[in-house]
N, C-alpha and C positions, 0 to 999 in steps of 0.2 A: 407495566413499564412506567419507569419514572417518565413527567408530564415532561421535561424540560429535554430528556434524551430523546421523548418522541418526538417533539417539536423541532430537534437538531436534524435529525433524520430527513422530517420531513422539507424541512427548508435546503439541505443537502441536494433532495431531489429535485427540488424545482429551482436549483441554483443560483437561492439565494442570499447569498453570503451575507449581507446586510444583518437579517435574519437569524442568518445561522449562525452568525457570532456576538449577537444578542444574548442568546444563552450557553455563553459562555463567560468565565469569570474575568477578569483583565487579565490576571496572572496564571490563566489556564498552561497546563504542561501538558503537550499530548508526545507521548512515545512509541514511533512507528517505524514498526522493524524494518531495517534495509533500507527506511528514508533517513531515520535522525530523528532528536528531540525537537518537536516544535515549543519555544516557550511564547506567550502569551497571544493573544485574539490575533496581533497583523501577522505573528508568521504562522498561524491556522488557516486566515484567511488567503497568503500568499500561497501556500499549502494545495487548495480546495480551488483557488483562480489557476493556478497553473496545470492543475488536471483534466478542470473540465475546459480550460484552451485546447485543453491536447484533443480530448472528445467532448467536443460538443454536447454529442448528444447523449452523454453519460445518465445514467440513469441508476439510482441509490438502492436496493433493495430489502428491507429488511426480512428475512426468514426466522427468526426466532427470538427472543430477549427471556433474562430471568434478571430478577431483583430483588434483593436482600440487603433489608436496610437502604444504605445512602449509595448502595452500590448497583450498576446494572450493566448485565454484559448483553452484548447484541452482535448474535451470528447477523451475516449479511452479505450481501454480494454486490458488484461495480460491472455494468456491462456497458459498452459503447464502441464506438468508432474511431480509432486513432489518426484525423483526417486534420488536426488544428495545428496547434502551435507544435513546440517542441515540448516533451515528456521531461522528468527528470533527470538530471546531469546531463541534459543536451541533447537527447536521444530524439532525434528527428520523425518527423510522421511516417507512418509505412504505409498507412490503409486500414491496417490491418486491423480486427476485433477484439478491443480488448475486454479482459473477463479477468475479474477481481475475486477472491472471495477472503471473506476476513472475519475478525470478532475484536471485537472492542469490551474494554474493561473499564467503566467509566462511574467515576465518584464526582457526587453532586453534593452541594453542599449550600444550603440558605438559596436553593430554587436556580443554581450555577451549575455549571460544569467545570468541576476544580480541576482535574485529573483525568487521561482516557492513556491507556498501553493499548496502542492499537497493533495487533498482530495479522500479515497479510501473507500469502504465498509468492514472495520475489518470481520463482522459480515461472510459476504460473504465467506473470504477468509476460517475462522474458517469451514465453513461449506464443503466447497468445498476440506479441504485437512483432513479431518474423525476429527475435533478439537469439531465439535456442529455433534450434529445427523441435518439429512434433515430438512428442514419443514414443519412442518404438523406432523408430524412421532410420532408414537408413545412414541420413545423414547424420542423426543422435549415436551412432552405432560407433561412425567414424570419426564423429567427434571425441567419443570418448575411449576408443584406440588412440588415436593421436594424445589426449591427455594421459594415459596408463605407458604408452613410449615415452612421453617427454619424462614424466616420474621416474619410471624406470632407469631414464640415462642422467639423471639429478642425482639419485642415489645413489648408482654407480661413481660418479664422479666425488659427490660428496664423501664413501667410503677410500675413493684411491689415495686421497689429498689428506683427509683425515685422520691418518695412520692407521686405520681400522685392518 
């Protein structure tokens, strides 16, 4: 693994932002599904402060990296406690455990990190911090009746008016 993404990782984990945005470039771009484009080091670091507010005791995991050339992607995982601040777009503390898992695609460049498409499971996170009921679960069951009725009387509507 590149020297500079292991080093991201590992300051990630001990939550050191300081650190952790040392190796990165001033004009870093990180693009993270279902958050938004972060452009350069403060909104990485507002990024990274606002998560592990949320959990404290968040904890970075890396499970696999490959690199080729100035590129390296790193499977990884986000586990913690949703006990701090508020989560993103204002989503208040539940308690509850939250569990990450993602892969990062990250170009370095002159011992930087110019670029990262970070790709994460929304779905997951919703589940994991009480946002979706479990899976399987009954209330997943009935929540997604109640979406498949609402659709269904959309269309309906939509074809009566539409001249269809």
């Amino acid at each position: 693994m590149n020297a500079a993404v292991a080093s991201y990782f590992e300051a990630l984990n001990q939550h050191d932002l300081d650190l952790a945005t040392s190796f990165l470039a001033e004009d870093v771009v990180e693009d993270v599904t279902g958050i938004g484009v972060l452009r350069g080091r403060d909104d990485v670091r507002r990024f990274f402060d606002t998560l592990f507010k949320a959990a404290p005791d968040m904890e970075v995991l890396v499970d696999r990296t490959v690199t080729e050339g100035d590129t390296t992607v790193v499977q990884w995982r986000m586990n913690g406690t949703f006990t701090g601040g508020p989560l993103f777009n204002g989503v208040q503390a539940t308690g509850g455990r939250l569990q990450l898992r993602g892969c990062d695609v990250i170009d370095v460049r002159d011992g930087k990190i110019v670029r990262n498409n970070a790709f994460q499971d929304g779905i997951e996170v919703a589940r994991t911090i009480g946002m979706l009921p479990p899976q399987d679960s009954a209330a997943e069951k009935a929540m997604v009746a109640a979406f498949n009725g609402a659709t269904k009387l959309r269309t309906a509507v939509r074809d009566k008016f539409s001249g269809s």
